[in-house]
C-alpha positions in Angstrom: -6.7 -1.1 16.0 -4.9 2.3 15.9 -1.3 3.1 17.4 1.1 5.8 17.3 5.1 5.2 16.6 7.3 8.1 17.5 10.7 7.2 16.2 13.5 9.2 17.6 16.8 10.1 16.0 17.9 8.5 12.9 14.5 6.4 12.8 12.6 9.3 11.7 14.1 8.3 8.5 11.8 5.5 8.0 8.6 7.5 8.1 9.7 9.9 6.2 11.6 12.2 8.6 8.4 12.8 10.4 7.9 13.1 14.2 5.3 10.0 14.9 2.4 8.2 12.4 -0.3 6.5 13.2 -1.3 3.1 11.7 -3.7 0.4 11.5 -2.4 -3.0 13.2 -4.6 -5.9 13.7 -5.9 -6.6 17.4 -2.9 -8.4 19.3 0.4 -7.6 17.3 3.5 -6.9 18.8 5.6 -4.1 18.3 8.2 -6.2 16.4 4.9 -6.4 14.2 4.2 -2.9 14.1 8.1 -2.2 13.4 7.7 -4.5 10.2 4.6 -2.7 8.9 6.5 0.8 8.5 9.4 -0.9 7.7 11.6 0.2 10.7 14.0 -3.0 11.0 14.1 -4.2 14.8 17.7 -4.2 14.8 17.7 -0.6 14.4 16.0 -0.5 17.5 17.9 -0.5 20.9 15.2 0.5 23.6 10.9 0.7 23.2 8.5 2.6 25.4 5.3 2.3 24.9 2.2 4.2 27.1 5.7 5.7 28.8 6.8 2.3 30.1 9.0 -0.1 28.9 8.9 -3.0 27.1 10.6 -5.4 24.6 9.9 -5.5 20.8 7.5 -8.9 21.8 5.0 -6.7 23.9 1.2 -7.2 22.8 0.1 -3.9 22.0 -3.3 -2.3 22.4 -5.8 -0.1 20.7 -4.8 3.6 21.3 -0.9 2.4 22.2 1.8 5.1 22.0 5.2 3.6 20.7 8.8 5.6 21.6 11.6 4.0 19.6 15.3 5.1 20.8 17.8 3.8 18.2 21.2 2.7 18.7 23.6 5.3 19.3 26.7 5.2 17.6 30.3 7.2 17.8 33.8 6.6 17.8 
């Protein structure tokens, strides 16, 4: 099934510096799942949308899901 991750921030890095990507993810995966396939580590992860509600990195996703990932923020 097809999804779309829109990384924001410093996540962008992990798709190349791009705005979103789809992918391929089989039927049932999570987005922790997802995260692992392009390689974003969870970690790096503070909040996840997805379909413009929120949800934890252990939500079942579904064909034609839009992912929002919000890193941590950092300063000092």
């Amino acid at each position: 099934m097809k999804v779309k991750i829109r990384p924001v921030g410093i996540l962008k890095r992990h798709i190349g510096g791009k705005d979103s990507c789809s992918m391929d993810i089989p039927a049932g995966a999570s987005v922790r799942e997802a995260l692992n396939a392009v390689k974003i580590p969870p970690d790096e992860v503070m909040a996840v949308s997805v379909n413009e509600e929120r949800e934890d990195k252990d939500f079942s996703l579904s064909e034609g899901d839009e992912i929002l990932l919000i890193p941590f923020i950092g300063g000092g």
